[in-house]
Backbone bond lengths (Angstrom), bond angles and torsions (degrees), N, CA, C in turn:
res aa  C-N    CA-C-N  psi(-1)  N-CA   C-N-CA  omega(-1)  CA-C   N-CA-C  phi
1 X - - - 1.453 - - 1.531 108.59 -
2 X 1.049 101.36 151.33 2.085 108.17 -176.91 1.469 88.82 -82.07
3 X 1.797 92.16 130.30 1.239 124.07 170.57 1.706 122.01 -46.91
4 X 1.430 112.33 -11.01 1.413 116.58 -171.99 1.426 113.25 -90.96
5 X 1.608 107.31 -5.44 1.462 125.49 -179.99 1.413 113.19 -89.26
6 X 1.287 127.15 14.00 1.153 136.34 -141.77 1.891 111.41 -115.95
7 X 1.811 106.02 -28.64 1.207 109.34 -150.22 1.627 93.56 -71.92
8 X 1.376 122.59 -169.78 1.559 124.06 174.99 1.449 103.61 -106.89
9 X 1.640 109.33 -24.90 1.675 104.15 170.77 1.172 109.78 -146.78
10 X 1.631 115.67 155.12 1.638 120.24 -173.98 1.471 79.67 -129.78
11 X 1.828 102.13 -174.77 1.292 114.24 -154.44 1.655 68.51 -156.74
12 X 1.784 123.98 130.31 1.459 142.08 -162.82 1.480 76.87 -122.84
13 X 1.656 120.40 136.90 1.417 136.14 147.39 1.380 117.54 -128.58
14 X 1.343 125.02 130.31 1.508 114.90 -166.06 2.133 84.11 -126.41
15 X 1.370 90.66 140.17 1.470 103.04 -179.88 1.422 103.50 -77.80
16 X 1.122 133.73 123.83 1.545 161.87 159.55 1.802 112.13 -25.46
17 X 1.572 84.12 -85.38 1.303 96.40 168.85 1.431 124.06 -97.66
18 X 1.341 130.51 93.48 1.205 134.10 126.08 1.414 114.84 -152.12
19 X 1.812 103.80 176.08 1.392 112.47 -172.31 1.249 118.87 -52.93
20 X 1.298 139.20 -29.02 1.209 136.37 -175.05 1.634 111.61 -120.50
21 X 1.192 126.56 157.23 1.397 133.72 179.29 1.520 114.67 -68.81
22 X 1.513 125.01 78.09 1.269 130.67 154.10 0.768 128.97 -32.01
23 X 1.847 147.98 138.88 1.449 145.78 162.23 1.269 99.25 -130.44
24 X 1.477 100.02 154.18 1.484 107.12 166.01 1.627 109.23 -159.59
25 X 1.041 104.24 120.90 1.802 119.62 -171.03 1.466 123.32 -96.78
26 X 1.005 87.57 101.84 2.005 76.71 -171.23 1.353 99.52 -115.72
27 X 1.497 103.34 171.03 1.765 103.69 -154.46 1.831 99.62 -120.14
28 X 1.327 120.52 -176.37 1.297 104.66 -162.03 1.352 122.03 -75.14
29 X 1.493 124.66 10.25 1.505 124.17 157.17 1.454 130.66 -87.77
30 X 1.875 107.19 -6.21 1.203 119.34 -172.80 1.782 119.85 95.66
31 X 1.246 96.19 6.19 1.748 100.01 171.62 1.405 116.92 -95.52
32 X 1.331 100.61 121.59 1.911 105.12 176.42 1.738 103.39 -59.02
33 X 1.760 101.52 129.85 1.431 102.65 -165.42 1.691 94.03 -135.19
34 X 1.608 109.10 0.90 1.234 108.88 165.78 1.616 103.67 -168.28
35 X 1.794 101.67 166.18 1.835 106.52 -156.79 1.436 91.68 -140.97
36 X 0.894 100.60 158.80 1.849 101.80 165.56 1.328 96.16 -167.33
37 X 1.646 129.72 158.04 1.058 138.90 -176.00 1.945 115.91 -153.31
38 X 1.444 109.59 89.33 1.472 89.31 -165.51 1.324 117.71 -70.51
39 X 1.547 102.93 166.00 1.220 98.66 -170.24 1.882 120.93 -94.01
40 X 1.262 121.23 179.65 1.459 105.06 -156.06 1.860 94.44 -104.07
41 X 1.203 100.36 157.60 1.677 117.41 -178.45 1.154 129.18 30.31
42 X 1.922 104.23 47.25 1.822 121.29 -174.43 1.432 85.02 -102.88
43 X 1.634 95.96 120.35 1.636 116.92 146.40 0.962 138.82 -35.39
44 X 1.473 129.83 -48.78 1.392 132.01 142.57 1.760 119.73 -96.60
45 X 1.074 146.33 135.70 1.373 149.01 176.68 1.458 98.41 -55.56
46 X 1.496 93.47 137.14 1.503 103.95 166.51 2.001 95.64 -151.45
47 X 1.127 85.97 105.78 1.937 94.06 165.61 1.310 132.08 -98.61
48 X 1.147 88.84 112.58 2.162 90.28 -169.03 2.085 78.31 -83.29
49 X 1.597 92.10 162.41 1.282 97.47 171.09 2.167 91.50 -155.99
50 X 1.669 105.01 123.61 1.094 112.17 -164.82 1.858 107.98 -111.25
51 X 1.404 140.22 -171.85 1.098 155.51 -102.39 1.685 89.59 -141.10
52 X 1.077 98.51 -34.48 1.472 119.98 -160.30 1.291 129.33 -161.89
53 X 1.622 148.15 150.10 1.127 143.19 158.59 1.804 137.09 -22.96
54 X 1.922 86.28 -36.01 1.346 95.28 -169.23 1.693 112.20 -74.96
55 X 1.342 100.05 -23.29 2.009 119.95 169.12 1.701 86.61 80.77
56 X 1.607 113.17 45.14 1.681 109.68 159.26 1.196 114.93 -88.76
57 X 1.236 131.49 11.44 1.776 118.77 -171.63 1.785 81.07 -165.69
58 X 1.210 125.17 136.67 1.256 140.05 175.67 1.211 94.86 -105.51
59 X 1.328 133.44 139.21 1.512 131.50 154.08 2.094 122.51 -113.17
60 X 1.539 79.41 -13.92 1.717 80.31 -169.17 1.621 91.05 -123.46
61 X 1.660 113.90 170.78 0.861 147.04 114.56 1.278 167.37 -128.54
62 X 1.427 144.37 128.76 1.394 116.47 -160.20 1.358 104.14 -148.06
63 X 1.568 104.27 116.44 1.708 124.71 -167.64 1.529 101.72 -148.13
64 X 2.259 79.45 137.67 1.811 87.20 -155.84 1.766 78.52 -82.44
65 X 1.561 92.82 -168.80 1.673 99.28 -145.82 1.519 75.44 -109.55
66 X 1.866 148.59 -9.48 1.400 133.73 -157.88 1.780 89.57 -145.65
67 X 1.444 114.63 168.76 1.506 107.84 -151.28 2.128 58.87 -100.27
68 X 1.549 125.63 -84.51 0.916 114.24 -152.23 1.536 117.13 -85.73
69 X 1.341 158.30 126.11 1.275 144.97 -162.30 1.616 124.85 -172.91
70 X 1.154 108.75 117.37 1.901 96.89 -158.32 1.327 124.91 -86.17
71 X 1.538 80.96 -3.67 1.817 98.39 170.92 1.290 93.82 -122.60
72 X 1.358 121.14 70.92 1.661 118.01 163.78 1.474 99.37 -58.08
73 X 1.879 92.29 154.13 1.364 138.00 175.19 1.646 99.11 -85.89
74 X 0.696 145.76 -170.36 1.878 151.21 133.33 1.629 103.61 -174.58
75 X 1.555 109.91 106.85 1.163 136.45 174.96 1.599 108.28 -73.38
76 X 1.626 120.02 113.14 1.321 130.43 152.40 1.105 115.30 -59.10
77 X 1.325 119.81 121.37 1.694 118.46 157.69 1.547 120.30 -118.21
78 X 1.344 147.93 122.89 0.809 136.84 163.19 1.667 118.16 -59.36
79 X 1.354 110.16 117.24 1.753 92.90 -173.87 0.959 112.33 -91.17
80 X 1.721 136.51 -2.36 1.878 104.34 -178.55 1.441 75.42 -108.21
81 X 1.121 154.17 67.38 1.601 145.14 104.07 1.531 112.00 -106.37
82 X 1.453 108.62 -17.08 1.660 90.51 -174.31 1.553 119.73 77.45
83 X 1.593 108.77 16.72 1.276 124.11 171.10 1.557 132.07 -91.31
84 X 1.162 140.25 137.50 0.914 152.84 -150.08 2.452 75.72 -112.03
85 X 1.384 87.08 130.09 1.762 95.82 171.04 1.188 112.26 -98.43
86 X 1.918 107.23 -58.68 1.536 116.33 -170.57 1.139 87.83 -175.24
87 X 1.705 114.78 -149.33 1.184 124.11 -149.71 1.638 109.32 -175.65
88 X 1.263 135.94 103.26 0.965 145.89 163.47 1.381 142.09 -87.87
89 X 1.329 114.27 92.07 1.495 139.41 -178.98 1.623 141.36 -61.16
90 X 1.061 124.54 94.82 1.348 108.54 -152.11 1.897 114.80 -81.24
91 X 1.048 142.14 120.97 1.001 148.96 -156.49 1.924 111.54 -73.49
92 X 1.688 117.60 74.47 1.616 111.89 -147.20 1.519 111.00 -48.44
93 X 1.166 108.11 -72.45 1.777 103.98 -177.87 1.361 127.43 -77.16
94 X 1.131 105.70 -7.23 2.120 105.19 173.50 1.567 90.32 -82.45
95 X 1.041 117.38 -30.80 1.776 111.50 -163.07 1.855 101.72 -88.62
96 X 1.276 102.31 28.54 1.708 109.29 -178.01 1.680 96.30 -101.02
97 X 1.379 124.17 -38.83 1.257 120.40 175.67 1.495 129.22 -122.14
98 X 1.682 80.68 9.88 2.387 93.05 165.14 1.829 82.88 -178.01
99 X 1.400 98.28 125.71 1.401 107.06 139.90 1.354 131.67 -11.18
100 X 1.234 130.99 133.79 1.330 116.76 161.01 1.482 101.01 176.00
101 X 1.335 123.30 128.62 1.653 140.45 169.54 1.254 106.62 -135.27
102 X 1.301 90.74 162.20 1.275 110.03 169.56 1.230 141.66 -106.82
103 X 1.261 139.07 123.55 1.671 131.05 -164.99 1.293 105.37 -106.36
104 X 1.540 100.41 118.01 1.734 121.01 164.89 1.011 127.79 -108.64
105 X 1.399 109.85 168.05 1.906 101.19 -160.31 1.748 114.67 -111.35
106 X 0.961 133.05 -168.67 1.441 121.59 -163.51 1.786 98.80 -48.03
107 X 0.718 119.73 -54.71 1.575 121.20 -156.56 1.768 108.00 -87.03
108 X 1.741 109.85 24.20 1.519 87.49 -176.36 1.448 144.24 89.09
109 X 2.133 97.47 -15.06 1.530 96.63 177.38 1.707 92.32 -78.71
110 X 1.539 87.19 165.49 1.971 96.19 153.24 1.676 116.65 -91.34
111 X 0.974 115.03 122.51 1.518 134.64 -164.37 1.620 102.78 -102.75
112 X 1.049 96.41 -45.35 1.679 116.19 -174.89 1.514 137.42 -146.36
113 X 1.429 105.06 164.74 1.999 93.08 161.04 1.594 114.25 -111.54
114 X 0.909 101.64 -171.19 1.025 129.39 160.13 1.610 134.40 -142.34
115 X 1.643 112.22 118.47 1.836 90.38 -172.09 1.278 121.18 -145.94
116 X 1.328 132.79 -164.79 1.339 118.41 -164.60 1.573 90.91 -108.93
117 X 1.829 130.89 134.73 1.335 95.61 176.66 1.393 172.92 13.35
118 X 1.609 85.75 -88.92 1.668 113.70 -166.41 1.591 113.77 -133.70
119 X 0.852 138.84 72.13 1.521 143.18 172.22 1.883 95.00 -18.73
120 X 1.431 133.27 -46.97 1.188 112.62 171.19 1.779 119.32 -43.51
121 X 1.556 89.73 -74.98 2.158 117.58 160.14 1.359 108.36 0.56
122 X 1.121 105.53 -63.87 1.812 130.16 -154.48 1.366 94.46 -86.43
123 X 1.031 129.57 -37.94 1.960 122.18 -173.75 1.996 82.21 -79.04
124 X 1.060 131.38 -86.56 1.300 132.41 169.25 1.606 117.49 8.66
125 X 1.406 101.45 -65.03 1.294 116.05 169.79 1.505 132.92 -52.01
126 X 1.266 102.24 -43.33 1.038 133.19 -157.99 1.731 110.24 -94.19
127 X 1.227 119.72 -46.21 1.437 136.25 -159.34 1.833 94.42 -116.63
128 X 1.154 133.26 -15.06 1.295 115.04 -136.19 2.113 78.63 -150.73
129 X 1.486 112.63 -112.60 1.127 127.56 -169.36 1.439 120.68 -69.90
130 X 1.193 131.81 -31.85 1.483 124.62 170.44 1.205 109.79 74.19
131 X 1.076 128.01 -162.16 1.476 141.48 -171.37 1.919 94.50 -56.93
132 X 1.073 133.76 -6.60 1.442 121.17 162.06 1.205 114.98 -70.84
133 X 1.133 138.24 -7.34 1.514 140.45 162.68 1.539 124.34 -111.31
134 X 0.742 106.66 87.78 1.729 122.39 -172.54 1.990 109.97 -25.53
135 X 1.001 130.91 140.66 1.169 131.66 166.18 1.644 117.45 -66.56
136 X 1.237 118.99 161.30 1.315 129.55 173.79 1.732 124.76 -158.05
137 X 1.157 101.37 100.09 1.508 113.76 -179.93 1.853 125.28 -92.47
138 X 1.371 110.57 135.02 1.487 94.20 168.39 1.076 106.39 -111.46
139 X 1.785 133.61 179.36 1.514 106.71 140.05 1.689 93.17 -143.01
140 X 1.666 83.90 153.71 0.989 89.88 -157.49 2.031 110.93 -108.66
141 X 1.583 126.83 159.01 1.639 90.43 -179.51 1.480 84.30 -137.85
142 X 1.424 116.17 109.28 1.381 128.48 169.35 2.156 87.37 99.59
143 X 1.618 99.48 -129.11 1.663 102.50 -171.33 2.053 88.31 -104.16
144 X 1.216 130.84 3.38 1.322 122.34 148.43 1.286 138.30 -81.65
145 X 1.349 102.75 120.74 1.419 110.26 162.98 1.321 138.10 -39.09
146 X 0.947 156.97 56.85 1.788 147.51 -149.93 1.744 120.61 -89.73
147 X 1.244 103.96 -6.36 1.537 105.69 178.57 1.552 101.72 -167.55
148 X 1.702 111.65 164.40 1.145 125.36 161.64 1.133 141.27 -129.80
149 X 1.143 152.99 49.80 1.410 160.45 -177.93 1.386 124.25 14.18
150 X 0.973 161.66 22.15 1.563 146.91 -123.01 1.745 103.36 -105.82
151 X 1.335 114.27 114.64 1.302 107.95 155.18 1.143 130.30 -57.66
152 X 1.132 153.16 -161.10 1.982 154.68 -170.01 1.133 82.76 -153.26
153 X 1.469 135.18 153.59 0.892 148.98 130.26 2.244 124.26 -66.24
154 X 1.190 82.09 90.83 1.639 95.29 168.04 1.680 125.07 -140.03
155 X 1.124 98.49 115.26 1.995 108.37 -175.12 1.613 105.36 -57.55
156 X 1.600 122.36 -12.73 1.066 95.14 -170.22 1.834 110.98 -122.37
157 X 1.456 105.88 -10.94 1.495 118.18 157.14 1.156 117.35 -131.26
158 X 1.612 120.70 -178.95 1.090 140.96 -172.13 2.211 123.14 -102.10
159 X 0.897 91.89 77.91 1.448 93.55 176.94 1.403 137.22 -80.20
160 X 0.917 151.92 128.95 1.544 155.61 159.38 1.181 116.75 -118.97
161 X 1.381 118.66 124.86 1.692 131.32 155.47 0.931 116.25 -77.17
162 X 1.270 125.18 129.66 1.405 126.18 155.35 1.183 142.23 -134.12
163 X 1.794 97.40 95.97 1.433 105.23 175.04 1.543 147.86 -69.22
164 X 1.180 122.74 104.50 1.487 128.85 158.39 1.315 132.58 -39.31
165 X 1.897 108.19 -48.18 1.227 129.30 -120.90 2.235 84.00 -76.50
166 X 1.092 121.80 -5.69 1.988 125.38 164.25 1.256 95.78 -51.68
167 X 1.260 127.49 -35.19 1.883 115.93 -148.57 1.858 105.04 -133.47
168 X 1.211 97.42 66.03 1.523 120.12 174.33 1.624 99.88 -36.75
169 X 1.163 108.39 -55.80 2.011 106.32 -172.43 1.050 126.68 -125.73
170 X 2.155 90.30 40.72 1.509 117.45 132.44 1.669 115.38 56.10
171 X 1.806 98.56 35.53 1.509 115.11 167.28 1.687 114.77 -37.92
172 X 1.391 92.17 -69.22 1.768 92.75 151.88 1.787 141.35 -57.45
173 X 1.164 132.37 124.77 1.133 108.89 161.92 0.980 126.31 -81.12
174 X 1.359 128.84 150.46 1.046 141.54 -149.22 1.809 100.65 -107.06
175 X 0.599 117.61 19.28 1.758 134.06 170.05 1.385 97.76 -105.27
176 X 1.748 150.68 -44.74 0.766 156.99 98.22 1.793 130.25 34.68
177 X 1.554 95.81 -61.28 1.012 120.66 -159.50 1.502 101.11 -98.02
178 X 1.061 120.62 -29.40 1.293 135.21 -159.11 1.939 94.01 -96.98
179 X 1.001 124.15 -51.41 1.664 131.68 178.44 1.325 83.75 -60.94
180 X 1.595 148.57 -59.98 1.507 129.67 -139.73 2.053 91.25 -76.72
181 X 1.212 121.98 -17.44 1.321 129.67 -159.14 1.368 100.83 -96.10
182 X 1.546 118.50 -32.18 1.691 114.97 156.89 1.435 125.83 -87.42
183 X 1.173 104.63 -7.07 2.062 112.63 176.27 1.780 91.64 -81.55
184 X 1.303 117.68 -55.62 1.474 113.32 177.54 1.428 123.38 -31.32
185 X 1.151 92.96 -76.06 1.638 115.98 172.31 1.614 106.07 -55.40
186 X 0.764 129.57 -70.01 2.102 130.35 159.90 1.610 97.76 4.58
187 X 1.705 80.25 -76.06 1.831 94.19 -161.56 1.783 123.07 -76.90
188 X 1.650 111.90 -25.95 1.522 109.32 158.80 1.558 109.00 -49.68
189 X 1.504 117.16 -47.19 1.607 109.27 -166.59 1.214 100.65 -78.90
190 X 1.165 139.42 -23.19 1.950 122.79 167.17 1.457 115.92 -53.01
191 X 1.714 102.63 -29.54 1.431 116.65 -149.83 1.831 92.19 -92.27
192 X 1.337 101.71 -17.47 1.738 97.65 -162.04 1.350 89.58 -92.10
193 X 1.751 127.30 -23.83 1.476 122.63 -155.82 1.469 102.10 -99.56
């Protein structure tokens, strides 16, 4: 596995202003160690996510499996193995008043969730404060915790933490973990635009 999959926490920045959904992943010293850039007026999402800015080495992918679908699928692939990771599911009508998917593993089982906090939080958010209240995700695999999501609060970009550092021997992969942290961010900026 590429060594950049490795850290216990990244730090998700999605560029604000521009036409397409920017990412930029930097790892816990502050070096961008991964990029992604979606692309503009695709029917179904497909996110390459690369090595670097320049998009010379692709390492990820994540493309939902139906152009329209409210419980999207979105298939991880690792691309310089040509691996299939898992698969992240979005949960259509529970995720109307809290977040919540599900993370499956190469073959389709459910392994895990994924969710938005606080079902209070999320009505708050949602009905009330908006992007003034930062998001908060765990996910969880079985009754363990393995990561945490945390937005930052900033009016003028888009931040996400993402902690690993619960799951020392990386029950989750963190290729995994890292796609559920750009589908987030994906779908706040549809939701903000």
């Amino acid at each position: 596995m590429n060594p950049i999959f490795q850290f216990p926490t990244y730090l998700l920045k999605r560029q604000v202003f521009a036409l397409t959904g920017k990412f930029r992943i930097y790892d816990p010293q502050g070096n961008l160690v991964l990029f992604s850039e979606q692309k503009m007026f695709k029917l179904r999402e497909d996110i390459r996510v690369y090595a670097d800015e320049e998009k010379s080495q692709e390492v990820l992918s994540i493309k939902a499996r139906q152009i329209i679908d409210f419980s999207a699928a979105y298939d991880v692939v690792d691309t310089a193995y040509n691996q299939k990771v898992g698969t992240l599911r979005r949960k259509g009508w529970s995720s109307m008043l809290r977040d919540e998917w599900q993370v499956l593993d190469a073959n389709d089982n459910q392994i895990g969730v994924l969710f938005e906090d606080s079902i209070g939080l999320a009505l708050l958010r949602r009905f009330l404060l908006g992007s003034w209240l930062p998001q908060n995700y765990d996910i969880t695999l079985g009754d363990t915790r393995v990561a945490d999501l945390k937005q930052n609060f900033n009016l003028f970009r888009y931040e996400l933490n993402l902690d690993f550092s619960m799951d020392p021997a990386q029950r989750l992969d963190r290729r995994l973990g890292i796609a559920a942290g750009i589908l987030l961010a994906a779908v706040k900026g549809r939701q903000s635009n």
